[in-house]
C-alpha positions as CSV (number, residue, x, y, z in Angstrom):
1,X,94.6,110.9,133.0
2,X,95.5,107.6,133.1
3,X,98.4,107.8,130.2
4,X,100.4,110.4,132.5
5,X,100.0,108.4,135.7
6,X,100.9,105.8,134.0
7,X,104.1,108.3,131.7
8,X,105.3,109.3,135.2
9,X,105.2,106.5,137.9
10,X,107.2,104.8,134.8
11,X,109.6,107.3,134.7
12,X,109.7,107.7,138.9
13,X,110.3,103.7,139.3
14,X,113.1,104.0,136.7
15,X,114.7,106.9,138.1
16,X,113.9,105.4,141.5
17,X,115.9,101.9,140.2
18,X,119.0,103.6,139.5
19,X,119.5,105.7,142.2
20,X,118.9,102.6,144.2
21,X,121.5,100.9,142.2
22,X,123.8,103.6,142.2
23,X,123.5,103.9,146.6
24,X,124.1,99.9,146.6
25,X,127.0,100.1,144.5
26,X,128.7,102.9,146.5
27,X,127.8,101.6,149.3
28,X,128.8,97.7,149.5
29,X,130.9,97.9,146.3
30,X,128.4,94.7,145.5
31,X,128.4,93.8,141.5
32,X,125.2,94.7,139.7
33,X,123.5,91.8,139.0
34,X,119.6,90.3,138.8
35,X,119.1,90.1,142.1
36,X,120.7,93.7,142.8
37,X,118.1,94.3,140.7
38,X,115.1,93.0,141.4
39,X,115.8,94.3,145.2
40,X,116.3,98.1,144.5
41,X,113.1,97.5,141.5
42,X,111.3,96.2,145.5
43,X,112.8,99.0,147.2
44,X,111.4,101.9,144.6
45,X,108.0,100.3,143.4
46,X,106.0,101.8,146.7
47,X,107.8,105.5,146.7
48,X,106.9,105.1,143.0
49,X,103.1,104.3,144.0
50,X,103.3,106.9,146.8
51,X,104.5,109.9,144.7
52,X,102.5,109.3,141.8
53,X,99.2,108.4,144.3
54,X,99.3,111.3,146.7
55,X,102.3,113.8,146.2
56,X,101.3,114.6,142.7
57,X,97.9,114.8,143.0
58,X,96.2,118.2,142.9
59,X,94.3,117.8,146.0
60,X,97.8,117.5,147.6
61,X,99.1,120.0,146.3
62,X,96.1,122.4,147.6
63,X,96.4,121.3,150.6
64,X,100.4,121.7,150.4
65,X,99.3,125.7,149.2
66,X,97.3,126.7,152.6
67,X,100.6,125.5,154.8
């Protein structure tokens, strides 16, 4: 259980990096850099926690079935 929590918040914060990355740099044009970085890595660390806490648990997704 742990090993795919761990697989797919991995995967989520990564995916949730670069389309942070990619929004900044179509956005403000602003270079890539470390600090672009480390802001967008902020940014997507607690949608990563959220999704991989609550949206993809089973409970959720009960609940989700009786709406």
């Amino acid at each position: 259980m742990l090993n795919r929590f761990l697989e797919f918040f991995i995967v989520g914060l990564i995916l949730g990096v670069i389309e942070d990355l990619i929004a900044i740099f179509l956005v403000t044009k602003e270079p890539i850099d470390l600090r672009v970085f480390w802001i967008a890595f902020f940014v997507a660390l607690p949608f990563a926690i959220f999704s991989e806490l609550i949206v993809d648990h089973d409970k959720f997704k009960a609940l989700m079935k009786r709406w």
